[in-house]
C-alpha positions as CSV (number, residue, x, y, z in Angstrom):
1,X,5.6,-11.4,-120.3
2,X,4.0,-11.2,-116.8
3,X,0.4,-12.7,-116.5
4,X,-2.9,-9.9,-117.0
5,X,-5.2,-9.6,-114.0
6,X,-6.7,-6.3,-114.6
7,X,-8.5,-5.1,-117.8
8,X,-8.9,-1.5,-118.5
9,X,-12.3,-0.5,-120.1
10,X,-13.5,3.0,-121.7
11,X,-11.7,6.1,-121.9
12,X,-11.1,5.6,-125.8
13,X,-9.5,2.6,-124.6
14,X,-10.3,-1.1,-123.6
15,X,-8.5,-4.0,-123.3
16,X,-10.9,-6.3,-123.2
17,X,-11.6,-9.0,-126.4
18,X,-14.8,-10.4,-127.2
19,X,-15.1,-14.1,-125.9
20,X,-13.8,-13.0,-122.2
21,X,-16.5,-13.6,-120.5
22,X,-15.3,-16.6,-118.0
23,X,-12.0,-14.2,-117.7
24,X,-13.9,-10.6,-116.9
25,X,-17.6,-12.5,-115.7
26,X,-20.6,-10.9,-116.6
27,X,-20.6,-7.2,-115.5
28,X,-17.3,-7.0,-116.6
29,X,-17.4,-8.6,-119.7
30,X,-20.6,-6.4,-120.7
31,X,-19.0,-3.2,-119.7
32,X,-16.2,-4.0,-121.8
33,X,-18.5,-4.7,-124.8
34,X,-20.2,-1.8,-124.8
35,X,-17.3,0.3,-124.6
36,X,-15.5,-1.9,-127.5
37,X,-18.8,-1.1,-129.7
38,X,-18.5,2.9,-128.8
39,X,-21.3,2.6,-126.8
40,X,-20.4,5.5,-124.2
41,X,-19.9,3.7,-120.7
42,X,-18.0,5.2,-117.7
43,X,-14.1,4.1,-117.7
44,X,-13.5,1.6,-115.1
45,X,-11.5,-2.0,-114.7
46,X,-12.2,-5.6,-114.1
47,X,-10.0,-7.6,-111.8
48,X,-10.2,-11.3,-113.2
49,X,-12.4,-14.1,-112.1
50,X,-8.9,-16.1,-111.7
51,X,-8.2,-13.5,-109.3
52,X,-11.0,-14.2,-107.5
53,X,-10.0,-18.1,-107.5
54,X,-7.2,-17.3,-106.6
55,X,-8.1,-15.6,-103.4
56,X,-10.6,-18.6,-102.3
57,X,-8.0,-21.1,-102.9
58,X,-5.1,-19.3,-101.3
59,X,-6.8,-16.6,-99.2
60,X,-4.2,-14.2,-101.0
61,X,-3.3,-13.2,-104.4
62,X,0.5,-12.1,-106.0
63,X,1.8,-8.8,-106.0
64,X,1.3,-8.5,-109.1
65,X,-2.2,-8.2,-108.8
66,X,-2.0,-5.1,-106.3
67,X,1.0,-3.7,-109.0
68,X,-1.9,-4.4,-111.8
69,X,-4.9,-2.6,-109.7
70,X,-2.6,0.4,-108.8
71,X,-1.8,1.2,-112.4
72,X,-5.3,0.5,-113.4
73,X,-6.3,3.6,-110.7
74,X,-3.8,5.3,-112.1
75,X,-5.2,5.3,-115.8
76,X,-9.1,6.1,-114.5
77,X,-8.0,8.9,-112.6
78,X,-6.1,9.9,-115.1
79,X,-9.1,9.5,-117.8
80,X,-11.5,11.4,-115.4
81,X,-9.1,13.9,-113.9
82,X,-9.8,13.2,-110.3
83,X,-8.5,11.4,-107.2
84,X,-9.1,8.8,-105.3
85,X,-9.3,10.2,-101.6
86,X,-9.7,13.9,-103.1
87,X,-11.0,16.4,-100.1
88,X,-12.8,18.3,-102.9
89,X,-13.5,16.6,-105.7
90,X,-12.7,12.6,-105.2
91,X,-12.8,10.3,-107.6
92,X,-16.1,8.1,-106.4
93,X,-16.2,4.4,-107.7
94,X,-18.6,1.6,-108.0
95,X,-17.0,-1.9,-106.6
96,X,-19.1,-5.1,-108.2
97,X,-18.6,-8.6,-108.4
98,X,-20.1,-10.4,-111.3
99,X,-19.9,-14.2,-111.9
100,X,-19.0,-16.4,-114.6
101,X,-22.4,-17.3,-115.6
């Protein structure tokens, strides 16, 4: 089984487990709380702190990251019934970074 970078949160689904917090840093981690306690949050994904050491260390990251993110698009717009780059309605998202601690 290939490595997870992305985690999927809201929608009526998240992927996220409590204790992730060094994995999906803060933001992340909180979102996926709240959505794994029914609090209503807008469906979204967190890309991995490793991710992010990843990049630093290497300046690049595996494919399998870029496979990861793409299907992660897929599934919010999907959940929202838009799309990204849509003339008339586009799918508008919020990029954040979040550390660790």
């Amino acid at each position: 089984m290939s490595e997870k970078f992305v985690y999927f949160f809201g929608a009526d689904q998240t992927e996220g487990k409590s204790g992730m917090k060094n994995l999906l840093g803060g933001k992340g981690y909180g979102l996926s709380e709240m959505a794994r306690m029914g609090i209503t949050v807008p469906p979204g994904f967190t890309i991995t702190t490793e991710v992010c050491t990843m990049y630093m260390n290497n300046g690049s990251y595996p494919q399998i990251v870029t496979d990861q993110i793409d299907e992660a698009l897929e599934k919010l717009q999907t959940a929202l019934g838009k799309k990204l780059g849509d003339e008339n309605d586009p799918l508008l998202v919020s990029v954040r970074s979040g550390a660790r601690i």
